[in-house]
N, C-alpha and C positions, 0 to 999 in steps of 0.2 A: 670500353670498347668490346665491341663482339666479336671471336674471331672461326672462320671456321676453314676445318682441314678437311682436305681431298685426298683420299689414302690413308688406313687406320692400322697398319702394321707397326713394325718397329720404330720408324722414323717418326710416324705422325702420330702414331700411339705415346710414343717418350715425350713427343711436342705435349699433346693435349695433358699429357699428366702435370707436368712441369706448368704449362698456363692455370690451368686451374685454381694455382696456389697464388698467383701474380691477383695481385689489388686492384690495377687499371683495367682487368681482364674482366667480364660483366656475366660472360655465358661462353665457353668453347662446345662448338657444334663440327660434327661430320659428317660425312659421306665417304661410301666404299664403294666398290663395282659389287664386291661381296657381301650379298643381304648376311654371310655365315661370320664375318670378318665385321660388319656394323651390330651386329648381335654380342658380339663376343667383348667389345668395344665398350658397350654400356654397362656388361658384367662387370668387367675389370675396372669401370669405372674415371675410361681413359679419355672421354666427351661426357658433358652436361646432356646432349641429346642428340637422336641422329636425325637429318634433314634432307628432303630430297635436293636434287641439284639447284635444279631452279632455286627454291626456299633460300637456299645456302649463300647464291647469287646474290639475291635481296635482300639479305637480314645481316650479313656478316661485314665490317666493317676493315677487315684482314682477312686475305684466303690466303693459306696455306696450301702448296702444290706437293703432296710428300710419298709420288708415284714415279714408275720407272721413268726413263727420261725419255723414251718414247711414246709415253702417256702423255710426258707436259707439253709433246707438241702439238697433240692430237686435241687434248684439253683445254688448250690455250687459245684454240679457235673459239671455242663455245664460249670463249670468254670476253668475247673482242665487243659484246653488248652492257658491259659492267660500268656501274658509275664511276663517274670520272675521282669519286672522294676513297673508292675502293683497294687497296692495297693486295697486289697479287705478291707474293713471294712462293719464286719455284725453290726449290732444295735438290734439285737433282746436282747428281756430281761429273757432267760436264755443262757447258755454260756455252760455247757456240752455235752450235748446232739450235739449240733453243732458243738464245738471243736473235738470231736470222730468222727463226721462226714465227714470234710474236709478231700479231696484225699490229701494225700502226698508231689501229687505234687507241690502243691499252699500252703501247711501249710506255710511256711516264706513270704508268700506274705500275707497271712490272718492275722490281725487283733480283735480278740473277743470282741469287745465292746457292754457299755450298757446305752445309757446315760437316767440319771431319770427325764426323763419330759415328760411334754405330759400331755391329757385333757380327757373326757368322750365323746369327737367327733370326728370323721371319716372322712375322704375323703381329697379332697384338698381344699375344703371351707374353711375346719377346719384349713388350717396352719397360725401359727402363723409369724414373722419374729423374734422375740423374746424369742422365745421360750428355749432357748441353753444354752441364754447370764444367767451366773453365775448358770449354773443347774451339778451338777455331773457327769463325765462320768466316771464307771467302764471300765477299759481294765486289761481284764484277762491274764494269761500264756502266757504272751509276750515275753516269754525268747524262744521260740518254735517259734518263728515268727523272722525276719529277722530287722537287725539295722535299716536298712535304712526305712522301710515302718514304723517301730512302733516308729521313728522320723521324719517322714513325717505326722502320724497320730498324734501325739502329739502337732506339729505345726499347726498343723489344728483347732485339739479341741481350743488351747489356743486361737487363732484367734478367735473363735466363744466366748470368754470369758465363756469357762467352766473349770470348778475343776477337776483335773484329779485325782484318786485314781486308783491304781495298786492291784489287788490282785489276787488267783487264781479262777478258775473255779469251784470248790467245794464248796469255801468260798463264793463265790455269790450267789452259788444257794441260799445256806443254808440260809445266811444273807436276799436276799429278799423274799425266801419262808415266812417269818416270817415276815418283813417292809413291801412290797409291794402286795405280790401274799394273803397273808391270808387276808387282809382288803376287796380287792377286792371279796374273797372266802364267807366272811361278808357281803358285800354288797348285793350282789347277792341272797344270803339267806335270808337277811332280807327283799330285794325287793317282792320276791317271796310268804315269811310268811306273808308279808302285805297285799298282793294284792289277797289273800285266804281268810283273815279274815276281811278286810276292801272291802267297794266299794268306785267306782270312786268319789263321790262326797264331802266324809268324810275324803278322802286322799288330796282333793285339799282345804279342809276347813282349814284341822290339821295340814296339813304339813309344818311346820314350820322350819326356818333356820338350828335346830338339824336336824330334819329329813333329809329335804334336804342336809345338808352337809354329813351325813351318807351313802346316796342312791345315791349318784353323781356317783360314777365310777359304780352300777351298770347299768351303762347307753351308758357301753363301748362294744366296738364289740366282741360275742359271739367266732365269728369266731378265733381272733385274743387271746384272753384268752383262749377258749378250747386247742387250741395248748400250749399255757404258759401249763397250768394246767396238761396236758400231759408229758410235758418231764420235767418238776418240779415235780414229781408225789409224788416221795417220802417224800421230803421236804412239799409240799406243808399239807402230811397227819400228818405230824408231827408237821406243826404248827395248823392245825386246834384241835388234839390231847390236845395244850399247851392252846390254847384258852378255847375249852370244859372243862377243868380243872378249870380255873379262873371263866369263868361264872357259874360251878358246885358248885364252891364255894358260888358264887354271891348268888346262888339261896339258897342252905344249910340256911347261914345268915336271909337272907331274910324270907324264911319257920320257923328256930327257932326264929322268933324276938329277934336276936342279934343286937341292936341297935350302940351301943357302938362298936361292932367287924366291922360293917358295915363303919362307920366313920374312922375306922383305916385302914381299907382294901381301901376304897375312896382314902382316906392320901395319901398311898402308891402310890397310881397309878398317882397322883398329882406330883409325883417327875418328869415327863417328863418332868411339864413347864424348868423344869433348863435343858433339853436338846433342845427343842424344841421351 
């Protein structure tokens, strides 16, 4: 099989490393918006070759969609002329918004995936070749998609040694508005609150393994989160809602010197090590 990716940063950069080494795989090819970004991509030797869009169109037998997620909407139209034997899989990490977007004509070729990996860095520097191996991939309302691609896409995932979990598009949002998208919401806020109240010098003195492990994803591309945050919208205000509640709490506690209530409320939140 041939397959080619749209978007050569981190996500489709780790993709193409990782296919390359797949047996069934014949030739991975891509495309960037960034002639600087498909250039950098052949160095590091993260695609077999780059191809203009059309090209990509015609020759690839899997398209990989591995761009903001207002890209895969925009994207997804130019794509509505693709063979019916053609395999689209999007990777963006919300799944409604996209879903409703797909012309008609390609919904049974379309695939809605999301797999959960990935770092606080950009570009194709950033790809990993490991990145896949044993990480989650959501594939939403696959019953609206056609046998043959969403077992073409499954034998894919497995090859890359990922976990496959099935649910709908609703449930994902909902599910990482609240795992994924609000930590990041966190971050980003506390990056911000820091960097108001603190200067450079006292943040490089203090910043210590908590901190840093807290402020890591605020360190992820604006670009690429603004769209998340956008067509997660609702979800995303509802987790932030769930959060302001707990730390409302935090602070109550805290304010009455409820000592005792504070150690029980800790407690509680300790129950994740048994998931986690």
């Amino acid at each position: 099989m041939k397959v080619g990716i749209i978007g050569l940063g981190l996500i489709g950069g780790s993709l193409g490393l990782a296919l390359k080494d797949e047996k069934l795989i014949s030739c991975v090819s891509g495309f960037d918006m960034s002639k600087e970004h498909e250039k950098q991509a052949l160095e590091l030797g993260l695609v077999h070759e780059i191809l203009t869009f059309d090209e990509l169109k015609k020759k690839c037998d899997i398209i990989f969609l591995a761009i903001p997620v207002e890209a895969i909407i925009k994207i997804s139209k130019e794509l509505s002329d693709i063979d019916e034997n053609t395999t689209i899989i999007d990777l963006g990490s919300t799944k409604q918004k996209i879903i409703d977007s797909v012309p008609l004509s390609i919904r049974k070729n379309f695939i809605p995936a999301h797999p959960m990996a990935g770092t606080e860095f950009s570009g194709p520097s950033a790809a990993q070749k490991g990145l896949y191996k044993d990480a989650v991939v959501v594939v939403c309302d696959f019953e609206e998609s056609s046998e043959k691609h969403v077992k073409r896409a499954v034998e894919l995932f497995s090859h890359l040694g990922m976990k496959i979990v099935f649910m709908s598009a609703a449930e994902h949002d909902h599910h990482v508005g609240i795992i994924s998208h609000l930590p990041h919401a966190i971050a980003f806020s506390l990056a911000n609150g820091v960097l108001k109240q603190e200067d450079t010098r006292h943040i490089m003195a203090l910043g210590g393994p908590t901190f840093r492990g807290m402020i890591r994803v605020a360190k992820s591309s604006p670009t690429m989160w603004g769209d998340i945050f956008k067509q997660n919208k609702e979800n995303i205000l509802c987790a932030i809602d769930m959060f302001k509640n707990e730390l409302s709490q935090c602070e109550e506690l805290v304010r009455q010197e409820r000592w005792d209530d504070i150690n029980k409320w800790m407690s509680e939140a300790r129950k994740i090590r048994e998931i986690l």
